[in-house]
C-alpha positions in Angstrom: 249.5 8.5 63.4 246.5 6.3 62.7 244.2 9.3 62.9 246.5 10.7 59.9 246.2 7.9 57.9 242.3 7.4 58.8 242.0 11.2 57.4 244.2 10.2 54.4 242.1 7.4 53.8 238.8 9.4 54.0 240.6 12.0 51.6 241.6 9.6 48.8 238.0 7.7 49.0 236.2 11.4 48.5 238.8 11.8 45.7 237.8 8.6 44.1 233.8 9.3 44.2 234.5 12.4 43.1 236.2 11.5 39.6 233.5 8.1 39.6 230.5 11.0 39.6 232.0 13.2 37.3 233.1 10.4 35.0 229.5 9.5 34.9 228.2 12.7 34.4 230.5 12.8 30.7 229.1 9.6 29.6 226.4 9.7 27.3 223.3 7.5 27.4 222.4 4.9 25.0 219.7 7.4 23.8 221.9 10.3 23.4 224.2 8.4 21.8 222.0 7.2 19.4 220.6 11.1 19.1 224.0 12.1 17.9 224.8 9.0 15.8 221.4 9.7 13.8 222.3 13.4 13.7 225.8 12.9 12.4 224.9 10.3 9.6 222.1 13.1 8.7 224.4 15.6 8.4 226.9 13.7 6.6 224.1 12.6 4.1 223.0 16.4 3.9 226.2 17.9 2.0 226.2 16.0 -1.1 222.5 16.2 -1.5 222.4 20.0 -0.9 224.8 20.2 -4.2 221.9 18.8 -5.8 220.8 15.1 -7.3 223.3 13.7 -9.4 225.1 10.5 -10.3 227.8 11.9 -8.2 226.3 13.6 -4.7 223.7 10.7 -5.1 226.7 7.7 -4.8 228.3 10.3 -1.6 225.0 10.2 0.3 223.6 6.6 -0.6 226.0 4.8 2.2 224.7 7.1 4.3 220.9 7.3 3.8 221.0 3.3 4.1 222.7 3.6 7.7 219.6 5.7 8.1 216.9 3.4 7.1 218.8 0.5 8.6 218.5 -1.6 5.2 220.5 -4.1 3.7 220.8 -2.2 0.4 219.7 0.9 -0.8 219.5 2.9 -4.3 218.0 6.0 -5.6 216.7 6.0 -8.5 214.8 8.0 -11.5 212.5 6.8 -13.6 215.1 5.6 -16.2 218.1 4.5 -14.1 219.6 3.8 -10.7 221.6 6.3 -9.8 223.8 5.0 -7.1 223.4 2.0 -5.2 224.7 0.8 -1.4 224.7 -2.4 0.0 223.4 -5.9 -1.0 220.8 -6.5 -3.9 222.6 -4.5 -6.7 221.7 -7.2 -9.1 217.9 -6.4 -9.0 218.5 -2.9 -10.2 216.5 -2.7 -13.3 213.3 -4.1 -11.0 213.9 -1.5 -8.4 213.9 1.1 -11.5 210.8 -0.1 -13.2 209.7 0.4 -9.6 210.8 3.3 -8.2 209.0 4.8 -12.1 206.1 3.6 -10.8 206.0 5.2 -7.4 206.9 8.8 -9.3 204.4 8.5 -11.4 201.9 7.9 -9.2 203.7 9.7 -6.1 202.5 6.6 -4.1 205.1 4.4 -2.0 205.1 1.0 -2.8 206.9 -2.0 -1.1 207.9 -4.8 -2.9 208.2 -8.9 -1.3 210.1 -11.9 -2.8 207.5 -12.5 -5.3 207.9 -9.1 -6.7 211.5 -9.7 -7.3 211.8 -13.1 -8.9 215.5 -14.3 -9.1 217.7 -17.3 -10.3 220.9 -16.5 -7.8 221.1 -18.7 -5.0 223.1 -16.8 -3.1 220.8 -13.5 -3.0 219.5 -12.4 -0.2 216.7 -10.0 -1.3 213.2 -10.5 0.3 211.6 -7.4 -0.4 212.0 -3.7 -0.8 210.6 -0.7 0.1 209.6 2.2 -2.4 209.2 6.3 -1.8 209.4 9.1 -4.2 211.1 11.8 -2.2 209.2 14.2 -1.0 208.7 17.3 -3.1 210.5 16.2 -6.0 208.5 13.8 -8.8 211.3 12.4 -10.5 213.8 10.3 -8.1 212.3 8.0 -5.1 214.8 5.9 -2.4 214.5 2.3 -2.3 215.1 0.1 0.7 216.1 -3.4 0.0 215.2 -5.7 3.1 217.0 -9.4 3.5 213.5 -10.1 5.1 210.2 -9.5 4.7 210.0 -5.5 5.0 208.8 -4.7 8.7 206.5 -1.4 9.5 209.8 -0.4 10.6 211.6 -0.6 7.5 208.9 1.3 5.4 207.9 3.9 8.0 212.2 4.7 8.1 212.4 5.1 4.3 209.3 7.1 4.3 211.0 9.3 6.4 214.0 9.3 5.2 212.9 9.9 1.8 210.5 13.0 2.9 213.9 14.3 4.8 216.1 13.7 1.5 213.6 14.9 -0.4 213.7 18.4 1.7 217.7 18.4 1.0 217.4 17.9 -2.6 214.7 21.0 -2.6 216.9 23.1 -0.8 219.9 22.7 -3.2 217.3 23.3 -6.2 215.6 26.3 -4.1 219.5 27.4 -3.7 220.3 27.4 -7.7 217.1 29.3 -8.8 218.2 32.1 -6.1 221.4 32.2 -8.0 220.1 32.1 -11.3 217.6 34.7 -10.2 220.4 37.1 -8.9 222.6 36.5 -11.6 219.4 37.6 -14.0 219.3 40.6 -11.5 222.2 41.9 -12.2 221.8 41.3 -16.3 218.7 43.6 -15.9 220.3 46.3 -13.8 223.3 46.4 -16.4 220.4 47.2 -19.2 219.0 49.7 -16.5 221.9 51.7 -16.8 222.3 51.6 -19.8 219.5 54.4 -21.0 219.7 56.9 -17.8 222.9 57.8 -18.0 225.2 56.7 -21.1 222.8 59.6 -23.2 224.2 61.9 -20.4 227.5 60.8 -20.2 228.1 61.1 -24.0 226.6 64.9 -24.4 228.8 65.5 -21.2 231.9 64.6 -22.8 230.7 66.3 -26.6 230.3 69.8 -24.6 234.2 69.7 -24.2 235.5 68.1 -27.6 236.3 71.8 -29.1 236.6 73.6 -25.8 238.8 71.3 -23.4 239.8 67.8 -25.9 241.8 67.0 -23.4 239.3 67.2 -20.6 237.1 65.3 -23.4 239.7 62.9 -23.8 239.8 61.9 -19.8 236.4 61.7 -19.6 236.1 59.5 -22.3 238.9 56.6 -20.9 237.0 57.2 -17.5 233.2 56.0 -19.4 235.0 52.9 -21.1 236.4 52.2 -18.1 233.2 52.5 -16.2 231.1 50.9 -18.5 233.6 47.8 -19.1 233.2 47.1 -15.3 229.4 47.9 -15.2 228.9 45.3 -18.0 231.9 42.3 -17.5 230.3 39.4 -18.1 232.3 37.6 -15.1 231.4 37.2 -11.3 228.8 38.0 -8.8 230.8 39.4 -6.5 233.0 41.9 -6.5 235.2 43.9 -3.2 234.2 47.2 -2.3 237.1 48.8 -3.1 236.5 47.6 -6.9 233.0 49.2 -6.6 233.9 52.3 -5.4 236.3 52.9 -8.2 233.8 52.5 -10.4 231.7 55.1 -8.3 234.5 57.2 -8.6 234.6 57.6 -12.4 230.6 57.3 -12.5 230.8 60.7 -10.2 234.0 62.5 -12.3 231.3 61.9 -15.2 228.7 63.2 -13.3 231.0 65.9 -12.5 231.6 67.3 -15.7 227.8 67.9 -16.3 226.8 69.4 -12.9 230.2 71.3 -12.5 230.7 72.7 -9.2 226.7 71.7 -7.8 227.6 68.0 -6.8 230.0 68.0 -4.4 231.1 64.3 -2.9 232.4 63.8 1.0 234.0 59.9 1.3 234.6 58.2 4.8 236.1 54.9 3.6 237.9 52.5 6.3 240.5 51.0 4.8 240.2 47.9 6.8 236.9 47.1 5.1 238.8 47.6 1.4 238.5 43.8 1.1 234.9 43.6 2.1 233.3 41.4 -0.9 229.4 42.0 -2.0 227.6 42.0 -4.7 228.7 43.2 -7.6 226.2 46.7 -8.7 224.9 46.6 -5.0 226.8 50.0 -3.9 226.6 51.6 -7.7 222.9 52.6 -7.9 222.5 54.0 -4.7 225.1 56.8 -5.4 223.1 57.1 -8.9 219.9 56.7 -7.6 221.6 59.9 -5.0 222.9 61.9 -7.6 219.6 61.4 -10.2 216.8 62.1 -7.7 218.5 63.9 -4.8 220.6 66.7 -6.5 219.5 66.7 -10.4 215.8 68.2 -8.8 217.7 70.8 -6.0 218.4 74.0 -7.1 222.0 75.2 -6.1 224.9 73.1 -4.4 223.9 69.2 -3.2 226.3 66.8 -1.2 226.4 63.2 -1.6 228.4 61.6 1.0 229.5 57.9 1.1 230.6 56.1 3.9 232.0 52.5 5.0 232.6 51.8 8.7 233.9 48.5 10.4 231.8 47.3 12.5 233.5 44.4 13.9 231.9 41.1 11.9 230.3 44.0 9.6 231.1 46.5 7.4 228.4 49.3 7.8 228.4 51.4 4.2 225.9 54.4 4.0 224.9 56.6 0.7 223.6 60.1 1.5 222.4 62.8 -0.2 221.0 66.4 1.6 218.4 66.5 -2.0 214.7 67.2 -2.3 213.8 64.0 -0.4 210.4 62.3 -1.1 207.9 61.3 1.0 208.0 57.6 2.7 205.5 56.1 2.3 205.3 57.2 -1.8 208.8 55.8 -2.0 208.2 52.4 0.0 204.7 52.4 -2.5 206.9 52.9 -5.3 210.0 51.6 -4.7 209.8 48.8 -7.3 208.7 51.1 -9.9 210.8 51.0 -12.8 208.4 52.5 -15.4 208.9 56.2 -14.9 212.5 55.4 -14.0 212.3 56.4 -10.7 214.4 54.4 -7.6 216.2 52.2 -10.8 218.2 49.5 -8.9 216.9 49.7 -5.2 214.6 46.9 -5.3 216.9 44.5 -7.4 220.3 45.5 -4.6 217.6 45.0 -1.7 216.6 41.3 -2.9 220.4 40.6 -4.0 221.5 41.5 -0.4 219.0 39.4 1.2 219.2 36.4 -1.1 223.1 36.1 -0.1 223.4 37.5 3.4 219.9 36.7 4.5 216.5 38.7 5.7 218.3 40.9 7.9 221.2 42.5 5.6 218.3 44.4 3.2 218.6 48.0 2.8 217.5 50.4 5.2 216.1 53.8 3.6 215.6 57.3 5.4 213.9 60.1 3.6 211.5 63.0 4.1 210.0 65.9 1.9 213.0 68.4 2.1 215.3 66.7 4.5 217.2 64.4 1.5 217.7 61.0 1.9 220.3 58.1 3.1 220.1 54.6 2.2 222.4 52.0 4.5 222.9 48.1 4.3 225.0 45.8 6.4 227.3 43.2 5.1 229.7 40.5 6.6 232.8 41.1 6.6 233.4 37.0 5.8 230.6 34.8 4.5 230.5 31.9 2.8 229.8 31.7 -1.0 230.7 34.9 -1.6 234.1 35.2 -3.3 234.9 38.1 -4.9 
């Protein structure tokens, strides 16, 4: 019996180490736990600055950006105002303006002691202060108010922290002009259009007026329709279904000039319907397939589209069994828009990777004779893009 409870004993003491060492293995040190703290407060200080500097995302990430520096009090201001303030020393705020002018203007940090900041409160508690422009941008700088003489601490922290918020504020600014850029991409593919095919689309639809009017009169709902979509003035986004409807009356067009020469071939998965991308990123392919692939073969040409799930992706492919061009001519000249050759592939190649990233460009195959197929990848869910 006592040998039982002896092993019992021995049991329940191996049990107890056991949950002690593992209990200390999920306990964090100070240093990691300072890691993470410093991480999180980053992070938290990152989303309103990454909407860019305003009254508003500046007020969000001020609490945060002092927990950073460790100061009593911090603003950030421009040259003119203060544009949100956390902390103590709110009553100085057209000093820490005039100063935080001075450091943009001469993109200098400057730190600032009690005889810098004269006062008449006796209960204020302001010392000093320390100064930086954020980095990369000359017109807003971080000050750090100190209830003590400013320690190399203090200024080295609002040095970096101000290079760090400065990066944010760049990012949001380098965001916007990629938006703006892409939404100027798209006005100047809609003028692209515009001259190659409505002259062809028009004489298309005249050669059937007497002959067919009501072939005439079909073809003409299906241009108003296809150019009132090509030319909405509404979204940078659309779903591929939406785009391939507009391909669909671009091809019965096209169809009516070539006749029985262009013949189409679609693979669509309907589980990839939904899929949103860029609105004009699928269109000028299947022109681009149609234009230089079949206009130049003599006889029947295929142009086959296709859209495959691919589990996080949809894979969509435009193909064309045309005249082909050599590869490296069509890499060389790709971005050539003057002989109105390739119209659109640059601008949907940049538009894809500006939303998606490096790695969701377009992907072009094409030799002398042996036609040409141009594929791109895109998320099936991404964020940003709302069609």
């Amino acid at each position: 019996m006592l040998a039982v409870v002896a092993v019992l004993a021995a049991l329940a003491a191996a049990v107890v180490a056991v949950v002690r060492l593992r209990a200390r293995r999920g306990i964090a040190t100070a240093m990691q736990r300072a890691t993470y703290d410093v991480l999180h407060t980053a992070a938290l200080a990152a989303d309103p600055l990454r909407a860019g500097l305003s009254p508003s995302t500046a007020a969000k990430a001020a609490r945060h950006l002092r927990t950073l520096v460790g100061a009593a009090g911090l603003t950030i201001a421009d040259a003119e105002r203060c544009l949100a303030f956390d902390g103590r020393g709110g009553h100085h705020s057209e000093q820490f303006t005039a100063a935080a002018a001075r450091a943009i203007d001469t993109h200098r940090s400057i730190v600032l002691t009690a005889k810098d900041l004269p006062c008449d409160r006796v209960d204020c508690v302001v010392r000093g202060a320390v100064v930086a422009p954020l980095s990369g941008r000359a017109t807003a700088a971080l000050v750090a108010i100190a209830d003590d003489q400013p320690a190399p601490g203090l200024v080295q922290a609002t040095l970096e922290t101000a290079r760090w918020a400065g990066s944010q504020v760049a990012l949001a600014e380098l965001d916007s002009s990629r938006e703006r850029l892409a939404r100027a991409e798209v006005r100047a593919l809609r003028a692209q259009i515009s001259p190659h095919f409505i002259y062809n689309a028009l004489t298309a639809i005249a050669s059937f007026v007497r002959t067919d009017p009501e072939r005439a009169r079909e073809l003409i709902l299906e241009f108003a329709e296809f150019t009132r979509y090509s030319f909405r003035a509404h979204g940078d986004f659309t779903t591929l279904a939406e785009e391939l409807r507009s391909i669909d009356r671009y091809l019965t067009i096209e169809r009516a000039r070539f006749g029985d020469r262009l013949q189409v071939r679609l693979q669509i998965a309907p589980e990839v319907l939904p899929v949103g991308l860029p609105f004009l990123c699928l269109q000028p392919l299947v022109e681009n397939a149609v234009r230089h692939g079949l206009s130049r073969k003599p006889g029947v040409g295929m142009v086959s589209i296709e859209a495959r799930d691919a589990g996080a992706e949809c894979h969509i492919s435009v193909e064309d069994d045309g005249v082909g061009m050599d590869p490296a001519l069509f890499a060389a000249g790709m971005s050539e828009t003057d002989d109105g050759q390739h119209v659109g592939l640059a601008n949907v190649d940049e538009r894809l990777r500006s939303v998606f990233g490096d790695h969701f460009g377009l992907v072009v195959e094409t030799a002398p004779g042996a036609g040409t197929k141009v594929s791109m990848r895109v998320p099936k869910f991404h964020p940003g893009v709302r069609a």
